[in-house]
C-alpha positions in Angstrom: 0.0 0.0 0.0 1.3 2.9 -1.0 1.3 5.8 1.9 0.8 8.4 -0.7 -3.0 7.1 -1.5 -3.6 5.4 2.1 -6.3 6.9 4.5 -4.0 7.1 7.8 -5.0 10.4 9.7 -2.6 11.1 12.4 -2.3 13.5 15.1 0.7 15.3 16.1 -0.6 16.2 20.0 -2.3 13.9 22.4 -5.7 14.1 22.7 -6.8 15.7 25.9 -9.6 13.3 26.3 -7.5 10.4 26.6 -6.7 9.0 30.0 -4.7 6.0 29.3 -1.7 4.9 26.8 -3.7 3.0 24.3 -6.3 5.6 24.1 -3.6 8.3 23.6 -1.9 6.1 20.9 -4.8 4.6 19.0 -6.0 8.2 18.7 -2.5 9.7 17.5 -2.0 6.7 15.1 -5.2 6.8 13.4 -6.9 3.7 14.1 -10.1 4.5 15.5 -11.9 7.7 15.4 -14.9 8.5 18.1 -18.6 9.0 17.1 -20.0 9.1 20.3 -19.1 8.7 24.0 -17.6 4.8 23.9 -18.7 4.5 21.0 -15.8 4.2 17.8 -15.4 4.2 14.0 -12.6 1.8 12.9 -10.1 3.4 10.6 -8.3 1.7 7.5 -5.4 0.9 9.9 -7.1 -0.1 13.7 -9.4 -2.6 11.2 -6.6 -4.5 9.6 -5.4 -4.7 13.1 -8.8 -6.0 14.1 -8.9 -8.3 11.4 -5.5 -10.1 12.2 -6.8 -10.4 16.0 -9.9 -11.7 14.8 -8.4 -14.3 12.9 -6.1 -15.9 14.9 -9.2 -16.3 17.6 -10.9 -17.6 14.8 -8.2 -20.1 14.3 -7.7 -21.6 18.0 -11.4 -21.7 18.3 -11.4 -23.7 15.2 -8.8 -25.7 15.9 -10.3 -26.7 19.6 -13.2 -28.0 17.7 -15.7 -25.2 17.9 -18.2 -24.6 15.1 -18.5 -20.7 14.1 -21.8 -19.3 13.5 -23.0 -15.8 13.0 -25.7 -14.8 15.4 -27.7 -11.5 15.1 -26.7 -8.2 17.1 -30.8 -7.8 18.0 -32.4 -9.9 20.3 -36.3 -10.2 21.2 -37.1 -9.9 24.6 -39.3 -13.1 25.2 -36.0 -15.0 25.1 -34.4 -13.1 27.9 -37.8 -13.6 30.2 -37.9 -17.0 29.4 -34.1 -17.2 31.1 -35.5 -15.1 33.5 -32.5 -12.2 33.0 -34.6 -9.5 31.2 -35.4 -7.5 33.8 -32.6 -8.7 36.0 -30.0 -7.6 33.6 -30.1 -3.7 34.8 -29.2 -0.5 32.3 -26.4 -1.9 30.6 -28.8 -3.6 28.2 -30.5 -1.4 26.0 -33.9 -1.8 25.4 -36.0 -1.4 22.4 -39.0 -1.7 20.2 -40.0 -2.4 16.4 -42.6 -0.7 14.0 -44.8 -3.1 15.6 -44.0 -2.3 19.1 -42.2 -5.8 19.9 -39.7 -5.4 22.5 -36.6 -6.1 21.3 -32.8 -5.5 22.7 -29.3 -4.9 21.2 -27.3 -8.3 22.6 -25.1 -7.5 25.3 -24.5 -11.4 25.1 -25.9 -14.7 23.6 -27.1 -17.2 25.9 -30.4 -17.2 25.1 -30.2 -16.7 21.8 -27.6 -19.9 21.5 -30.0 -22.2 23.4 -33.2 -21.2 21.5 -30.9 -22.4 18.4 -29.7 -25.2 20.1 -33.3 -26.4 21.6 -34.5 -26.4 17.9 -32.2 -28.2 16.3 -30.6 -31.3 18.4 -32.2 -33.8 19.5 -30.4 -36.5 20.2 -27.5 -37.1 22.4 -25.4 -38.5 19.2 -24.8 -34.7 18.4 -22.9 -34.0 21.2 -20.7 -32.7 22.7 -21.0 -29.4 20.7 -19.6 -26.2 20.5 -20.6 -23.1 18.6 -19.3 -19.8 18.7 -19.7 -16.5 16.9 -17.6 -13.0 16.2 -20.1 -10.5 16.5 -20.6 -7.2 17.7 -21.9 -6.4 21.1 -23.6 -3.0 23.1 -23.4 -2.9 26.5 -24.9 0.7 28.0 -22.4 1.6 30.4 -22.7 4.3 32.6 -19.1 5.8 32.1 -17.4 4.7 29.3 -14.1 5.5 29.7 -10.9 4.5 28.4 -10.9 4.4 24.7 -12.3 0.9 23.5 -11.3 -0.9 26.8 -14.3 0.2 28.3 -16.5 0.9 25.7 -20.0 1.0 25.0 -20.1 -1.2 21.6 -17.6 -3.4 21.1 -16.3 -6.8 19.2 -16.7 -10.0 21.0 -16.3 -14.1 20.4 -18.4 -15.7 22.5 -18.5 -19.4 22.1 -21.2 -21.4 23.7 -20.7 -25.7 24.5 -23.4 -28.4 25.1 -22.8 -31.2 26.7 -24.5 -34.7 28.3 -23.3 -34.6 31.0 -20.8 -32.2 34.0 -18.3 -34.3 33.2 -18.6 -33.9 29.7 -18.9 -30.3 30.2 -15.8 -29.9 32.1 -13.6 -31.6 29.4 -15.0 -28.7 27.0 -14.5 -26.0 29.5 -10.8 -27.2 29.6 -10.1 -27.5 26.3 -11.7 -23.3 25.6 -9.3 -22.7 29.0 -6.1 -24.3 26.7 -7.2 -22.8 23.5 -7.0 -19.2 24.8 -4.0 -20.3 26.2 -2.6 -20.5 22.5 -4.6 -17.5 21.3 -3.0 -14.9 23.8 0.6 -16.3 23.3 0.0 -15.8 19.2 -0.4 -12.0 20.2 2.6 -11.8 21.8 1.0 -11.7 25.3 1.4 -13.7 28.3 -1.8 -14.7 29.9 -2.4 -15.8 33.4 -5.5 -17.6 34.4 -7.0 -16.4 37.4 -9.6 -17.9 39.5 -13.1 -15.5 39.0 -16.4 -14.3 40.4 -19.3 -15.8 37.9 -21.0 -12.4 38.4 -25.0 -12.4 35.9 -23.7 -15.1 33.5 -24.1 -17.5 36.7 -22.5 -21.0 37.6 -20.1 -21.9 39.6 -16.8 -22.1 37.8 -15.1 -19.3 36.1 -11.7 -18.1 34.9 -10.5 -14.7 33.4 -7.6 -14.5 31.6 -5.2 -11.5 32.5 -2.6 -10.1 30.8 0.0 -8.1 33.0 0.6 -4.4 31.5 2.5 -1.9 33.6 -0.7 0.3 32.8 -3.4 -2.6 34.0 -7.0 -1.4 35.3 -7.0 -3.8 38.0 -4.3 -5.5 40.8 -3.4 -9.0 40.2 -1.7 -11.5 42.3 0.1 -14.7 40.8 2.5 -17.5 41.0 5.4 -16.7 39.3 6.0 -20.0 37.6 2.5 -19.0 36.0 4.1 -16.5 33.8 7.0 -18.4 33.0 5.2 -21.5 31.9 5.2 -22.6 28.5 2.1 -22.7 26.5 0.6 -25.9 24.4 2.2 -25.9 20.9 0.5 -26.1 17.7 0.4 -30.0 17.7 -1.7 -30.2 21.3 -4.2 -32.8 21.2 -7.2 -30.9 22.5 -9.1 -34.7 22.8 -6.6 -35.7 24.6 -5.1 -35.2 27.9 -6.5 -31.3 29.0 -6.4 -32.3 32.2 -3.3 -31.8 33.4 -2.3 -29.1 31.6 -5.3 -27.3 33.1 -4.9 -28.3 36.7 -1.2 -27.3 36.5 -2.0 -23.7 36.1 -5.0 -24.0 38.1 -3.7 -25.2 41.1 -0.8 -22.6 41.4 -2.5 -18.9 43.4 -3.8 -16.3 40.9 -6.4 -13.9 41.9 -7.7 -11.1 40.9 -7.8 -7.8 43.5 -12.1 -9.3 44.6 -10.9 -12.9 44.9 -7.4 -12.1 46.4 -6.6 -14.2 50.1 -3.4 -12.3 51.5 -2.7 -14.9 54.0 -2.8 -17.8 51.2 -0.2 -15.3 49.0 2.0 -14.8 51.6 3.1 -18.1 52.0 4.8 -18.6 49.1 8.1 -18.2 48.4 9.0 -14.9 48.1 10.4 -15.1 44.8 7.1 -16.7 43.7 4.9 -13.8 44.4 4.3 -11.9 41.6 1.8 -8.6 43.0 1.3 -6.2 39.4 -0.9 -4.8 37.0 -3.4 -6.4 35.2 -6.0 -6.5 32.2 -8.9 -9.3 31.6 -9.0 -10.2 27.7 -11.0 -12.8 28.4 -13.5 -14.8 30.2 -14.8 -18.3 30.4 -17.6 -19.9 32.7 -19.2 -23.6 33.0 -22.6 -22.6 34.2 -24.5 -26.4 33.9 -27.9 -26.2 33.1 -28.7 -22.9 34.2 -30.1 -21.6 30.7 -31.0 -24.7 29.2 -33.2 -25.6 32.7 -35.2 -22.6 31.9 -35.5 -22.7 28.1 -35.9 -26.9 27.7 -32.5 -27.5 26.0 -33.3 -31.0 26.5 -31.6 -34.6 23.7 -32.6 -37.9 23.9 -30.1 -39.7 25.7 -29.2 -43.3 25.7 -31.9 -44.9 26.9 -34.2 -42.6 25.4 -34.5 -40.3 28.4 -35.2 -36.7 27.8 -31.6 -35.5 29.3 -31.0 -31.0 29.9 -27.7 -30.5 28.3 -24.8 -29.2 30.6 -23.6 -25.7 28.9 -20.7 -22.9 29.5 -19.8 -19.9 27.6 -16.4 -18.1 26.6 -15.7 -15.0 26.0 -12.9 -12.8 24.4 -13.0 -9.2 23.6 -11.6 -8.9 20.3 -11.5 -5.4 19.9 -10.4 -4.5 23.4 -7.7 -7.0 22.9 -6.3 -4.4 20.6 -5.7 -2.0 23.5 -4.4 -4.4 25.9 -1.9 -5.4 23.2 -1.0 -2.1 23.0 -1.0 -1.4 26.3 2.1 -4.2 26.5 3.9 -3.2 23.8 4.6 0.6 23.5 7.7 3.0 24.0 7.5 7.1 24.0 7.8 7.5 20.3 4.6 4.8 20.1 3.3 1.5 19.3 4.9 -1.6 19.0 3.2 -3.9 17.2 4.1 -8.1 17.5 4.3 -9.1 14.4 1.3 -11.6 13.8 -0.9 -8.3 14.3 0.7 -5.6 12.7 -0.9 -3.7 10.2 1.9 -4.2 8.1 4.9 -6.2 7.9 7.1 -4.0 6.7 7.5 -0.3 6.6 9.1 0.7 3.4 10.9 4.3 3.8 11.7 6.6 0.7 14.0 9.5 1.8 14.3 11.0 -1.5 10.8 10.8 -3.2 11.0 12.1 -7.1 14.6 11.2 -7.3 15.0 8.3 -9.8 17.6 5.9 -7.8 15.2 5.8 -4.5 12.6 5.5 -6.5 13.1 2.8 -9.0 15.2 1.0 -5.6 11.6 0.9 -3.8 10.0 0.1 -6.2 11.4 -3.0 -7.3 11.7 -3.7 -2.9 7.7 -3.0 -3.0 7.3 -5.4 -6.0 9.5 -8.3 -4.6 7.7 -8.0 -1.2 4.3 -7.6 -2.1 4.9 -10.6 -4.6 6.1 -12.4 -1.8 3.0 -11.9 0.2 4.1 -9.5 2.8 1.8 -6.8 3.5 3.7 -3.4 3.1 3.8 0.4 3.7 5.6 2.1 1.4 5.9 5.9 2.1 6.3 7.8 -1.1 4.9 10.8 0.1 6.8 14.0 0.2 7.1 14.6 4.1 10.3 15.7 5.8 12.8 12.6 6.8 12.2 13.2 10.4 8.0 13.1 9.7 8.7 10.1 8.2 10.5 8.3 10.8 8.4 9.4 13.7 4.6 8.2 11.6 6.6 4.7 11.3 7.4 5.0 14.7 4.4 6.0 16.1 1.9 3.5 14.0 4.2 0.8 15.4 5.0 -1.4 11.6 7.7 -3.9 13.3 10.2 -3.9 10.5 11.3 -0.5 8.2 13.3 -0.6 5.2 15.2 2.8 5.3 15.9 3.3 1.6 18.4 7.0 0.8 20.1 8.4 -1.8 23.9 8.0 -1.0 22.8 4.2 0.1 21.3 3.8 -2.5 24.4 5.0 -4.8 26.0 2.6 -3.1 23.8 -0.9 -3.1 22.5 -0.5 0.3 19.6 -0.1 2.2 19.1 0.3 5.8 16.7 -2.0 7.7 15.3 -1.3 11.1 13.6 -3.3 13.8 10.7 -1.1 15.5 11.3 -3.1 19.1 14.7 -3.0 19.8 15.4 -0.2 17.5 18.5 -1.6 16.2 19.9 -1.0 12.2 21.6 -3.0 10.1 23.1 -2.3 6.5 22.5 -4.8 3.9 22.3 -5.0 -0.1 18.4 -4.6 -1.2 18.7 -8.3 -2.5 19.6 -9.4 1.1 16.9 -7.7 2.6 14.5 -8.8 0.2 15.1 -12.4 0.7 15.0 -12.1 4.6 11.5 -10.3 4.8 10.1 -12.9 1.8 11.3 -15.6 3.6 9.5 -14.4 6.7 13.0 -14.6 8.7 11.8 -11.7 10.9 
């Protein structure tokens, strides 16, 4: 893409509304723009950010064995009073009505929705155990939204939804969502640590959030260290088999958030175990049992031909407010930092002299190569001073930049440089060009 025709807005000062890091910087570096208090419009550049998060969620849902669906953003309101939750919910939910005065609602979630699917369309216990998730938008009224799209009103959320025979059953699907954001965090370049949680209006009696430390967290955490240091399932974990202990290995080390947290139980480990910082909830999963499907008559035949009410939990992950936690982890003072498996762009390609005819024919046969090689790539061509130039790469956080000038070029080099460590290197445009293609980054 080149910068020259891109839509990429940026600000020079910090927004004055903006209280915390990834508000100031998704503001500054043009990703989202705001319509209306917590309420955003997703720029050219936070959306193909949105769209690599989304995608590798998609993925390790996918590869757990879940089944994605798309579920629509209104609800009727018969399905929440049959749960019992409409007019429990409170003002987060907003309320309202069709040309033909049916009460209706915007989803702030989808249990209800998922079961009355479910209910009418399995019947027999041959069809479980089954899993079915969706990547939808949510709208959630809250009463101060603050922080950017970390506490926002309308937001992008998976929410994934298992049936199963029996608890048992159940349990072996709540492990295997508990592993499979596990994997999903640790693709984003973030370390995750399970923490024990409150249930709160989704209900049941076993719940985890997953927290992400970040210097700049909302909330106090306390863990085991051996928690953050432990390595995560690779990419050939059998999620049908053993979950188990991989599961009760993180769960049985302390982890609590600041409402759950036992200072006495803490402070007896070692003290180069305890591990007291900031922390941000990405995401959220619950087994629940029969809770909603009770209420609603999720009922299959089972075995013996027994009407049986399936077990159910739910897991959630907020896909667009992973963007600012990711951020939030992975900044400096001149900007973002993006890991690389969500960065707008692999590479930031960096003309110093645009209209001169060695730069220019140089970058353009770098954009070529690259772009045929599959990379996604920025290529300023615009007419901005070098030092604008360096700081918008800086500041929109593209992990890689190809520095390309006019007495390098004269002499067969280009200049590459990586965004995290901020460390150059000179090398002949061939040699760069087979490093990036060969995605030896």
């Amino acid at each position: 893409m080149r910068l020259s025709r891109y839509y990429m807005p940026l600000m020079r000062e910090t927004p004055a509304e903006a209280q915390i890091v990834s508000h100031r910087l998704m503001l500054r570096a043009g990703l989202i723009r705001q319509m209306s208090a917590g309420i955003y419009a997703w720029l050219p550049l936070g959306k193909r950010v949105l769209a690599k998060i989304e995608q590798i969620v998609r993925e390790e849902q996918n590869r757990a064995g879940a089944v994605e669906v798309l579920m629509p953003t209104i609800q009727s309101a018969d399905l929440w009073r049959e749960s019992g939750r409409y007019d429990a919910y409170g003002a987060e939910m907003l309320r309202i009505k069709d040309r033909h005065d049916r009460e209706m609602l915007y989803g702030p979630t989808n249990e209800e929705m998922i079961t009355d699917i479910f209910r009418s369309t399995v019947k027999s216990y041959r069809q479980l155990p089954l899993n079915l998730y969706h990547i939808q938008w949510k709208f959630r009224d809250e009463v101060r939204p603050r922080f950017g799209i970390m506490r926002g009103r309308e937001f992008l959320m998976k929410d994934a939804y298992s049936f199963d025979l029996s608890a048992e059953d159940a349990r072996k699907s709540y492990r295997k969502m508990f592993i499979a954001y596990l994997r999903t965090f640790a693709r984003m370049g973030l370390k995750s640590v399970p923490m024990r949680a409150d249930t709160g209006p989704i209900g049941g009696d076993l719940s985890h959030e997953f927290i992400i430390l970040a210097e700049t967290g909302e909330s106090q955490v306390f863990c085991h260290r051996d928690l953050i240091e432990m390595p995560v399932p690779g990419e050939d974990f059998d999620f049908d088999g053993d979950t188990e202990s991989v599961v009760n290995q993180r769960t049985s080390l302390y982890a609590a958030t600041e409402e759950m947290h036992n200072a006495e139980a803490f402070a007896a480990l070692p003290d180069d175990k305890q591990v007291s910082a900031r922390g941000i909830e990405v995401g959220h999963i619950f087994y629940f049992g029969t809770k909603y499907s009770k209420a609603m008559g999720a009922k299959v035949a089972g075995p013996d031909g027994t009407d049986v009410t399936v077990e159910m939990g739910s897991y959630g992950v907020g896909v667009s407010r992973l963007m600012g936690a990711i951020i939030e982890a992975n900044h400096d003072e001149n900007g973002i930092i993006w890991p690389d498996s969500v960065a707008p762009f692999d590479v930031g390609l960096i003309d110093l002299k645009p209209g001169d005819p060695v730069t220019g024919e140089l970058c353009a046969r770098i954009y070529r190569d690259l772009t045929q090689a599959k990379l996604d790539v920025l290529y300023d061509d615009t007419e901005e001073r070098t030092g604008a130039k360096f700081a918008s790469m800086d500041l929109i956080g593209v992990p890689w930049q190809i520095i390309v000038g006019p007495k390098g070029a004269t002499k067969g080099v280009v200049e590459i440089k990586n965004r995290r460590t901020g460390e150059r290197a000179e090398m002949t445009p061939e040699a760069a060009i087979a490093r990036f293609a060969a995605k030896d980054m």
